[in-house]
N, C-alpha and C positions, 0 to 999 in steps of 0.2 A: 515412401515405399510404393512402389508399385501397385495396380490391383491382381488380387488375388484368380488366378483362371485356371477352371481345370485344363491341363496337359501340361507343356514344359515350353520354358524357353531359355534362351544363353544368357545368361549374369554378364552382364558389363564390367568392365573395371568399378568397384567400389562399390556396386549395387548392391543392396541391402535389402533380407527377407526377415518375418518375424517366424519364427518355429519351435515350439516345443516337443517332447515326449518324456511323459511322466508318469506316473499310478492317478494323475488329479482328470488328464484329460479323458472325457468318455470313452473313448473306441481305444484306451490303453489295451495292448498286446493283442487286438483285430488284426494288425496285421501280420501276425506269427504265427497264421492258421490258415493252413492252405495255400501256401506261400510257391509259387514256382520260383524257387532259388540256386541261381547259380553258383557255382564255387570255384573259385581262382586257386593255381597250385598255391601261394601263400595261404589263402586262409584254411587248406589241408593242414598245412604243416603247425597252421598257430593250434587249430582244434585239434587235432592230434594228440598235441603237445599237454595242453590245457588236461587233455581228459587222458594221458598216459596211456595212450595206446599206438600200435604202430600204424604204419600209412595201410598196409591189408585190413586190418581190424579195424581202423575209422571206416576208409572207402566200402567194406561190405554190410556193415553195420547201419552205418548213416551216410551211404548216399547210392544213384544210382546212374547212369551213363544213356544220354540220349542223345539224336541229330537235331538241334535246334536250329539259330540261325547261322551255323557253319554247317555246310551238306558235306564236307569235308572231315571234319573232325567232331567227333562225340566230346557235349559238356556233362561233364560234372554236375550233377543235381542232387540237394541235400530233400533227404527223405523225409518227408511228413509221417506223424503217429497215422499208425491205422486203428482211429478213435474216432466220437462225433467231433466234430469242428476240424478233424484232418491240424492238428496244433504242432507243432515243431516240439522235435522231442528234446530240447532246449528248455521250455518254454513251462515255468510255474505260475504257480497264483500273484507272485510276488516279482514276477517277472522271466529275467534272461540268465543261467545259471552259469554262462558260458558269454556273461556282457564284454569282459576283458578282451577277448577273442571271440567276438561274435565276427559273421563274415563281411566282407569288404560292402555286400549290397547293404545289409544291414544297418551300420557303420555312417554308410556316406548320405543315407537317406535324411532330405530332399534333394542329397547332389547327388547328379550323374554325368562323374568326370565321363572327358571323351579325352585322350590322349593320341598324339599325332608325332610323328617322328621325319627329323627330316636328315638324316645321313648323321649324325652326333646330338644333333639339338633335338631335346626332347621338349613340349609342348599340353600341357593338359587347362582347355576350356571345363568350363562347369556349367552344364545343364540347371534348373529351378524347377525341381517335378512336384505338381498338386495333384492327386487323387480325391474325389469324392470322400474314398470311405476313412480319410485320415483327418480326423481333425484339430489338427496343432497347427495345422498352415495361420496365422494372421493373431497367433499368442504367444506369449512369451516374448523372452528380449530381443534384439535387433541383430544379425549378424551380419558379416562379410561373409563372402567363400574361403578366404584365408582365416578367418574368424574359426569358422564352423569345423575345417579339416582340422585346427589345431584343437579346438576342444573335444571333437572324436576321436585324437588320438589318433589321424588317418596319415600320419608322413611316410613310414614304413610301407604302409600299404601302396599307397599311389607309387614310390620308389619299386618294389616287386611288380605289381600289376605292370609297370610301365615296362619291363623286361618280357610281360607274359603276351605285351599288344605284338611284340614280334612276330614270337610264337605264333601268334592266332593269324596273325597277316598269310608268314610262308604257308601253317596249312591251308586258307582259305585257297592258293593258287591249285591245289590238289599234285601235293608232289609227288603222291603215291603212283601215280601211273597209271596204266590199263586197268590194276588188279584194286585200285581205290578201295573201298574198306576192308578188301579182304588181304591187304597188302601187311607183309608183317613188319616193313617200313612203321609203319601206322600203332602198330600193337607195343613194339617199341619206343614210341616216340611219345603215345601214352605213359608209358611207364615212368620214362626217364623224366616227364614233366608233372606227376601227380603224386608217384607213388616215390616217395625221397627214401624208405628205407629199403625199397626191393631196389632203386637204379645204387643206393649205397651199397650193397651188397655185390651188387653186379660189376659196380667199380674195383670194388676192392677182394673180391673171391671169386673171377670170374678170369679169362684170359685180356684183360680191359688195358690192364698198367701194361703188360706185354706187347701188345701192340700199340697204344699210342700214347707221344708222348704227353705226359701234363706235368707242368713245374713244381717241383717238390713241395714250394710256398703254396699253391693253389691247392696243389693233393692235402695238404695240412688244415688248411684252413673249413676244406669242403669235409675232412674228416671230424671236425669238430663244431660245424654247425650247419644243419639243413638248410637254413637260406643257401650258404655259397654251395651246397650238395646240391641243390637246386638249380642254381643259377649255370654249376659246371652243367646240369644233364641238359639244361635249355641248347649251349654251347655244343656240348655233345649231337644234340639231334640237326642243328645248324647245320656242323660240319657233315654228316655221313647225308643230310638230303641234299646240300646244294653244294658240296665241294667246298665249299670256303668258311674259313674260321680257322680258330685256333687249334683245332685239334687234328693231326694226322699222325697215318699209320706210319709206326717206325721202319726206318728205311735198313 
């Protein structure tokens, strides 16, 4: 095993770290307090889902929209109590109340996939992050990074996220134009990738099927499960910022 150093580096084929988290190690749940946490449209839709409520009442409730490091597009940030320790409002004596579908950062820690695409072939390396104030780094059993995603229960995730690196690519070139965040390009394209029950709505009781076409198979399938509702609205914003994809206006 490697030694142990704070900051991060690239996993090799086969490299192998030791890591725990459990209620035995000391700084259990230090780091679910005060946490700057992003949130990927998948893990909207798992906690959503988890806590039965819609994508409006998750997104105003628990989280809040800021310019991080895309000046392009506002992330998603899951909201901290406004309590002492600032603690995820997840977050009990006993833990994570929402572990099943906690978010993707949470999940993949001490990885931090990087995912890369080259025209089909999709690619994701794995990061090895140490933090000071964590300490499970160099306890517990021995993992691989194939080890680890399968015991987190992270294949879902990495499969979404990897549709969402698109996503975040085209905004990053700022397709909105002159009018850049006041463009309603933008307001929309938010929608259609965060909020899966307002763009399902907007698909299906709005002039949407009228003007373009979507395969009856796809409309069906997107009607019956928020991933591919999701994945259509990904699709959806594709085509109306760069002309091309699947979706155009009926002729």
């Amino acid at each position: 095993m490697a030694e142990i150093k704070t900051g991060r580096h690239l996993l090799t084929a086969g490299e192998t770290f030791n890591f725990t988290c459990n209620p035995q190690v000391d700084c259990f749940t230090n780091c679910c307090r005060n946490a700057d946490m992003y949130l990927y449209p998948y893990d909207v839709i798992r906690m959503k889902n988890r806590l039965g409520m819609t994508s409006d009442e998750f997104l105003e409730k628990h989280t809040y929209s800021d310019y991080r490091d895309n000046e392009h597009f506002p992330s998603v940030m899951l909201k901290m109590q406004k309590i002492e320790g600032l603690p995820c409002p997840f977050l009990t004596d006993e833990g994570c109340t929402v572990y099943e579908d906690r978010p993707f950062s949470c999940r993949a820690y001490p990885l931090e996939p990087a995912v890369s695409r080259v025209g089909d072939y999709c690619h994701t390396a794995y990061f090895f992050t140490v933090h000071d104030h964590c300490h499970g780094h160099g306890q517990g059993r021995e993992w691989t990074a194939e080890e680890w995603i399968a015991d987190q229960n992270m294949e879902d995730y990495t499969v979404m996220n990897a549709h969402w690196v698109d996503m975040d690519s085209l905004f990053r070139s700022n397709p909105w134009g002159p009018q850049g965040r006041q463009s309603p390009a933008l307001k929309m394209a938010a929608m259609a990738c965060f909020n899966v029950d307002k763009f399902k709505d907007f698909v299906l009781n709005s002039s949407f099927l009228s003007r373009f076409d979507v395969p009856e198979e796809r409309l069906a399938k997107a009607q019956a499960s928020d991933e591919d509702m999701m994945l259509l609205g990904f699709d959806f914003v594709k085509s109306f910022l760069t002309g091309k994809g699947p979706f155009f206006p009926k002729s």
